[in-house]
N, C-alpha and C positions, 0 to 999 in steps of 0.2 A: 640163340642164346650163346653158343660156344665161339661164335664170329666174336661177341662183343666180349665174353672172356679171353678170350684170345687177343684184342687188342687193350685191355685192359695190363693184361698182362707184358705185353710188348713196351706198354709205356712204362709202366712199373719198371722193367728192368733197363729202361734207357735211359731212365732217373737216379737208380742205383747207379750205374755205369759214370754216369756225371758225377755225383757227388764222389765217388772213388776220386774219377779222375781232377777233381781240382781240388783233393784234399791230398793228393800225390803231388800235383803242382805247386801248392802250399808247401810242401816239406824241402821241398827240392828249390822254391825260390827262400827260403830260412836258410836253409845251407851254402848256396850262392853267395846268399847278402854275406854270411859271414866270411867267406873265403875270399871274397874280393874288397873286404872292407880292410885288409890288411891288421894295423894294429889299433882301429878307431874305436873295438871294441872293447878294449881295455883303458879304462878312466884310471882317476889318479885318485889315492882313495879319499880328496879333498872334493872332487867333482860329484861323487855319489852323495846325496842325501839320506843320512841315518833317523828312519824313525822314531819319535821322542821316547814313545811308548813300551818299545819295544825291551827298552834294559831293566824294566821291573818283575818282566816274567820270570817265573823263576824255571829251574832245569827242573827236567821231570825223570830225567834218565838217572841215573845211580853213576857213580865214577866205577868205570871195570878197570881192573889194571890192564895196561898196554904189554904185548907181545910184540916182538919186534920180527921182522925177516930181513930177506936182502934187501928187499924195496926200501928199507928204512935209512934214514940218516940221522943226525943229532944237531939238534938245534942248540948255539948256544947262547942265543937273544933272549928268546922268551921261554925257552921248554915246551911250548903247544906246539899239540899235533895233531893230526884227525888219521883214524883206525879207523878200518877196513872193517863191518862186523857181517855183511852179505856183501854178494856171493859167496859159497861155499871157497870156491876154491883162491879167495884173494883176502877169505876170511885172517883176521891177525898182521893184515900189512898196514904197516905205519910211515906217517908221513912227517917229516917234521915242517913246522910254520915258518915262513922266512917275512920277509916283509910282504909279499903277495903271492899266491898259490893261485895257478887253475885248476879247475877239476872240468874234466872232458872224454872224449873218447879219442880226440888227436893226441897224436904220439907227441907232439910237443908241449904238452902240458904236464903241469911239475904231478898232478896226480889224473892217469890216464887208467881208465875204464873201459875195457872193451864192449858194449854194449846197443842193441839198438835201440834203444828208449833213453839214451843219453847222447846230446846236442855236442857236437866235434868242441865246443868252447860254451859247457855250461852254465855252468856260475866260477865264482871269485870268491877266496877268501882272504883277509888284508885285514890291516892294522889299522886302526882312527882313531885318536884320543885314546891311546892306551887300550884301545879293547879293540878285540876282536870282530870283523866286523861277515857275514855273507852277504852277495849279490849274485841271484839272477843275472844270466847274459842274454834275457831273450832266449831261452831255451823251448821247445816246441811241447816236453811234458813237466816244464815248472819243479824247484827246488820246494824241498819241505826243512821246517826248522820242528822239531818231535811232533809231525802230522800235520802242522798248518802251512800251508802255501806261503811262500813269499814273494810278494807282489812289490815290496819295496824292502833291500836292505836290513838286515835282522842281528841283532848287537848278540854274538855266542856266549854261553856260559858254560862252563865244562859239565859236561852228561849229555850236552844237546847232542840229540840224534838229526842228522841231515840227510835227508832221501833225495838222489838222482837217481832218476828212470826208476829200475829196479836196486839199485845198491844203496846198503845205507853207512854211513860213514861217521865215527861221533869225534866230538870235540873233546878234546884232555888238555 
């Protein structure tokens, strides 16, 4: 009886040890794609498809007044921005909206998040007929618009809360 627990157990964690390993594989061929696709990941905001649906919801957040730091600049096209509301310590930094905004953890992105549950080029925020628009870049833990997943492009309304990885970021 201990022989067959014993190999019982053995396969069990050869199985374990697999699933780690190609779900480590997986992360690491996401990050590849991205770094060697150069700028293919970045569409034009006429190339993304805006769902129809999506601009009746209403905002569910409340407007907070915005606090500004250094991180912040001033837009003087639109006035939107997206605020920092988690992490603690990046709580209050503000961003202003230019014609297109990445949010990522690479340093070259106009709003950079040090974080490991956030994709080096996560989503996009960009202008489309006058409104505001988010996209998913293919990120590995998925953008939220106030809790729901966006699986396709999501029309902002100021209050909207936007969760990458762990940080959440709202729309003004």
């Amino acid at each position: 009886m201990t022989d067959q627990l014993l190999l019982v157990s053995r396969i069990a964690f050869l199985v374990l040890v697999y699933l780690v390993f190609v779900r480590v594989a997986r992360a690491v061929m996401v990050e590849v794609r991205a770094e060697t696709s150069g700028g293919s990941d970045r569409l034009s905001p006429a190339e993304v498809p805006v769902a129809k649906n999506v601009g009746s919801r209403s905002a569910t957040a409340p407007n907070r007044p915005s606090s500004t730091s250094a991180h912040s600049s001033t837009s003087t096209i639109t006035g939107r921005r997206l605020t920092v509301r988690t992490p603690a310590h990046l709580a209050g930094s503000s961003f202003a909206l230019d014609a297109e905004v990445t949010i990522g953890r690479a340093p070259g992105c106009a709003v950079s998040i040090d974080n490991a549950k956030i994709s080096k080029l996560h989503a996009r925020v960009f202008e489309s007929d006058g409104r505001w628009v988010i996209a998913d870049l293919g990120s590995t833990n998925g953008t939220t618009v106030n809790g729901e997943l966006c699986g396709t492009p999501v029309r902002l309304n100021p209050g909207d809360l936007i969760g990458i990885g762990e940080a959440v970021l709202e729309f003004e």
